[in-house]
C-alpha positions, 0 to 999 in steps of 0.5 A, a space after each residue: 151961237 147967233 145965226 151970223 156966227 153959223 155957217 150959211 149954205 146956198 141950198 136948194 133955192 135955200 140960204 141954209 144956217 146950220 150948226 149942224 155940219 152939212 158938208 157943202 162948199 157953197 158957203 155964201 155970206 149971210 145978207 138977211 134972215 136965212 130961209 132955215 136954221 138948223 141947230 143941234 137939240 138936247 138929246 133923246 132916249 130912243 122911242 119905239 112909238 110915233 110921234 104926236 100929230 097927224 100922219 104925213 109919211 112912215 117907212 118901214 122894212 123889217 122894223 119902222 124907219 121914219 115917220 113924219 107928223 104935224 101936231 095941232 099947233 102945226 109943228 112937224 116932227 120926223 122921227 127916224 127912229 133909230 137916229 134922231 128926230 127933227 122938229 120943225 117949226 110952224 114957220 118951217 124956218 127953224 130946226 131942232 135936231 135931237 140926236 138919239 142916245 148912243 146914235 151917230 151924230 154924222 149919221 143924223 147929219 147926213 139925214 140933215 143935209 138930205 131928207 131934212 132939206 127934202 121935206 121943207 122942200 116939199 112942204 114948201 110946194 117945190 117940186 124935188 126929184 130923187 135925182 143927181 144932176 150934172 151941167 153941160 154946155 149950157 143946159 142940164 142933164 138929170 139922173 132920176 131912180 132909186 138908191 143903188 141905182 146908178 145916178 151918183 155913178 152916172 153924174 160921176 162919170 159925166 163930171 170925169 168927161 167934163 161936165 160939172 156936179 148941179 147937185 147929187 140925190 137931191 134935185 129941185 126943180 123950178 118952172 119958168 112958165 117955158 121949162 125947168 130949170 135946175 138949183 144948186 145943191 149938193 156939192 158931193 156925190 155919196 157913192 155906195 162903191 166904186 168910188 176909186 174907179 171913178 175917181 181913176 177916170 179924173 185926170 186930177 183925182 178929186 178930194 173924197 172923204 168917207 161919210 158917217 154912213 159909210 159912203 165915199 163921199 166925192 167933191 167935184 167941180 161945181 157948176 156955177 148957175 143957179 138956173 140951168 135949164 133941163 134939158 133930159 131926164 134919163 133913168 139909167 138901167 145898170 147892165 153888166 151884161 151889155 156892150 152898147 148904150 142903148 136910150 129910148 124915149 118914154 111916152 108921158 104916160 110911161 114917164 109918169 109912171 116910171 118918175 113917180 116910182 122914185 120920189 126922194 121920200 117914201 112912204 107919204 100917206 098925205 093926200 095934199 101932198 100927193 096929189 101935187 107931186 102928181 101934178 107937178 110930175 105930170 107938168 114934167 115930164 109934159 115939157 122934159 124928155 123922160 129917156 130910159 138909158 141901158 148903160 153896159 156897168 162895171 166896175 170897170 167902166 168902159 172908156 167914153 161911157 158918158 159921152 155915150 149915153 149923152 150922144 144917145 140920149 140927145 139924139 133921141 131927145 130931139 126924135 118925136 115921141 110917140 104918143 
């Protein structure tokens, strides 16, 4: 299959040719060489050790989960040990997936369209937030923290009061010189639970499938710029316990801290890469807003929760931050 015969996504800035299916609606015509190609690679015993190279990231809970390398002849290899590894080309332009004897290959595309797109991201020097991102009116609102969370749900929630879906999980962010501003990327929230209520708060219910990884899957309006500005970032605190939205604003030094704790990939032992993520995180949350949102949780969710925490936070945005 040549490249012109793939499907080509707009990604992250990214023009995206994948056999593998990635599962977004922002098909664009290719014009040109894509940024990346992904193609589907013979398949692979499962292995126990790393790959070859120098260390850049490895994750591990009760057993390894990934560990990414670069050989001598700078290739990269993420190896997520129980699915698949990817293998990259020096030029970061090419992508072999080698799926895992016995392992699902929609599990391995999901790691595809997310940590894979992640990592060039990062290799490339953009700077990527662990985030879900929603547009309204004309500038953009940015939902950062760790799975479970709430960012999916809080993008979700906003969208069913009409906002439109920037991207989910996923958030690259350039600077103009001014501001930030956000790229379009994923076109589908991933929700651990709660999908059907959500989708109760739509007045048409949006289309949903159920992912590889056991996740719903929910497809909304898509915002349209590739170059919203940015406007707030907020870090949601789920709290079944609470009646009332209630946002401050962090001091840099607090946002640093606190937006640094949620990069997309974990685990990086590289030194280069590390320090830019301190850096550009740094230039962020000098510009942009950090606020931390106590969000009163459910299911079921109050009526005009969205609403709130966007009155609230805008409100604060504009307060003096004390320093």
């Amino acid at each position: 299959m040549t490249v012109r015969e793939l499907e080509v996504h707009a990604l992250y800035g990214l023009t995206v040719a994948s056999e593998v299916p990635l599962h977004q609606s922002r098909a664009v015509q290719p014009s040109g060489e894509p940024d990346l190609v992904i193609r589907w690679g013979e398949p692979i015993p499962r292995r126990s050790t790393p790959p070859e190279g120098r260390v850049l990231a490895h994750l591990e809970t009760d057993q390894p989960y990934y560990t990414f390398t670069v050989t001598e002849s700078g290739e990269y290899v993420l190896r997520f040990y129980r699915v698949c590894d990817f293998v990259i080309a020096p030029s970061m332009r090419r992508v072999w997936m080698h799926v895992v004897d016995g392992a699902d290959a929609g599990v391995a595309g999901v790691l595809a369209a997310g940590a894979l797109l992640s990592f060039v991201l990062t290799m490339r020097r953009q700077l990527v937030l662990h985030a879900s991102a929603v547009q309204v009116g004309d500038s953009a609102v940015a939902f950062v923290g760790r799975s479970g969370m709430g960012k999916s749900t809080m993008a979700g929630l906003m969208c069913a009061d009409g906002a439109t879906l920037i991207t989910d999980d996923v958030l690259r962010l350039d600077h103009d010189g001014a501001g930030y501003r956000c790229r379009l990327g994923a076109t589908e929230l991933r929700l651990r639970k709660a999908a059907a209520e959500l989708i109760e708060k739509f007045p048409v219910a949006p289309a949903s499938r159920v992912t590889s990884d056991a996740r719903d899957a929910v497809r909304l309006e898509s915002a349209q710029r590739d170059d919203v500005p940015l406007s707030a970032v907020i870090v949601p605190v789920p709290d079944r316990e609470r009646t009332k939205v209630e946002v401050t604003r962090l001091r840099p030094m607090d946002a640093l801290i606190t937006v640094l704790c949620f990069p997309r990939l974990l685990g990086w032992t590289d030194r280069a890469v590390l320090d830019r993520q301190f850096h550009d995180t740094a230039g962020l949350v000098e510009t942009v807003p950090v606020l931390q949102a106590y969000v009163p949780w459910g299911p079921p969710f109050p009526d005009g929760i969205a609403a709130a925490v966007v009155d609230e936070a805008f409100g604060v945005r504009a307060a003096p931050v004390v320093r």
